[in-house]
ROVEX-755760 format. One record per atom (N, C-alpha, C): x negated, y, z. Coordinates in pm, whole numbers, plus 50000, padded with zeros to 5 digits. Example, Ala and Ser with C-alpha at 12.3 -4.5 7.8 and 13.67 -1.06 7.14 Angstrom:
486814943150780 487704955050780 486804967050780 487154977550708 486334989450714 487105000350787 
***
This chain:
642128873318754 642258881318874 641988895918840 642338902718939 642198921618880 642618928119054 641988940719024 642068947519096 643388951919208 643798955319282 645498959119302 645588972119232 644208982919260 644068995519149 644888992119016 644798978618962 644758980018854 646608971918771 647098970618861 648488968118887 649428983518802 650478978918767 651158993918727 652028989418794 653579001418825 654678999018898 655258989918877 656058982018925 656988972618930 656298959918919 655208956818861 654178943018880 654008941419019 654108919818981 653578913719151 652748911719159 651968910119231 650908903419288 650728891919382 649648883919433 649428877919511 648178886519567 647558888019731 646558887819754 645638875219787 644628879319674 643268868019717 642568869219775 641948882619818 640738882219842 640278897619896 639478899019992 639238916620012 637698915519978 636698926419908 635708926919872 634608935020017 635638941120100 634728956620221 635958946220332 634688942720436 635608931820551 636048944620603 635478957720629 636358967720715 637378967820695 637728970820559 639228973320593 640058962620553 639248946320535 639988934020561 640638940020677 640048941820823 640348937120937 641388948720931 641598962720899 642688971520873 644178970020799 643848960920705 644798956920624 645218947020685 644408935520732 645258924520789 646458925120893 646208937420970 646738938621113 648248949021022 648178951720932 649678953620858 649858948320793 649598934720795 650578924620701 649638915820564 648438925520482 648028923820404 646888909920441 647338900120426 646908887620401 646618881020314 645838872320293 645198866420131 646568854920120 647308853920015 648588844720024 649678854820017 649448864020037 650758876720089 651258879619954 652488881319949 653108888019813 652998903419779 652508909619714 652758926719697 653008935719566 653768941519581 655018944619481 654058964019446 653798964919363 653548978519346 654768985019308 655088997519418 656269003019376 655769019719279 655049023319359 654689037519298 653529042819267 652849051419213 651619056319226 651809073519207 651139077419300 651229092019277 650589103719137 651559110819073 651409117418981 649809112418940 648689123719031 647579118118945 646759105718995 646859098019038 646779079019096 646359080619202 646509088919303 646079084819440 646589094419476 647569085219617 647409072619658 649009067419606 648779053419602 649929045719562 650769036119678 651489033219622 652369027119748 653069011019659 652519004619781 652938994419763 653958986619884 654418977619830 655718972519926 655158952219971 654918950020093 653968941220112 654728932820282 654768928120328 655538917720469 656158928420453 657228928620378 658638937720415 658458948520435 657648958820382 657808972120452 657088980620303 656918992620337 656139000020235 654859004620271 653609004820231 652489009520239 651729020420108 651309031520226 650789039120084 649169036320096 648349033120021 646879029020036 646009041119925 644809043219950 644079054919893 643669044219781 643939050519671 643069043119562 641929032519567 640829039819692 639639033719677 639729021519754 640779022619826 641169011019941 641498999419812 642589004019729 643018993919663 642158989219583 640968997219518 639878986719455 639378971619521 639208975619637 638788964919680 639318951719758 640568953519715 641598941819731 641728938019555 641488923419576 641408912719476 643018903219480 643428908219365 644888895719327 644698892819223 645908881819227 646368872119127 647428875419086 647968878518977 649088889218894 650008872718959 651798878418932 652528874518957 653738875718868 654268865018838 655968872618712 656728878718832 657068890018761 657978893318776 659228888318715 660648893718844 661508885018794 662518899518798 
***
């Protein structure tokens, strides 16, 4: 398991797990669910914030947000 921080572009993910319930309950209410698929599309020049693509849509999240979401790497296809 690893960080979503710690994802580079074009890697999948699964979400497992959020470490700060605050912004569980923030993330959940756009899509970000433990089971959810999420696709890192970009990260900004110097790494924050990055954008990821997650229930169909795009999300940009602050670095520190993404530390504390826990996945399970995914093949890419």
């Amino acid at each position: 398991m690893k960080r979503l921080s710690e994802l580079v572009p074009g890697q999948k993910a699964i979400i497992h797990s959020f470490e700060n319930d605050e912004i569980f309950l923030k993330l959940m209410e756009m899509g970000c669910v433990p089971g959810e698929e999420v696709l890192m599309e970009m990260q900004a020049p110097l790494g924050d914030p990055i954008s990821i693509k997650v229930a169909g849509y795009q999300l940009s999240l602050r670095l520190e947000e993404a530390q504390s979401i826990i996945v399970t790497t995914a093949k890419t296809t």
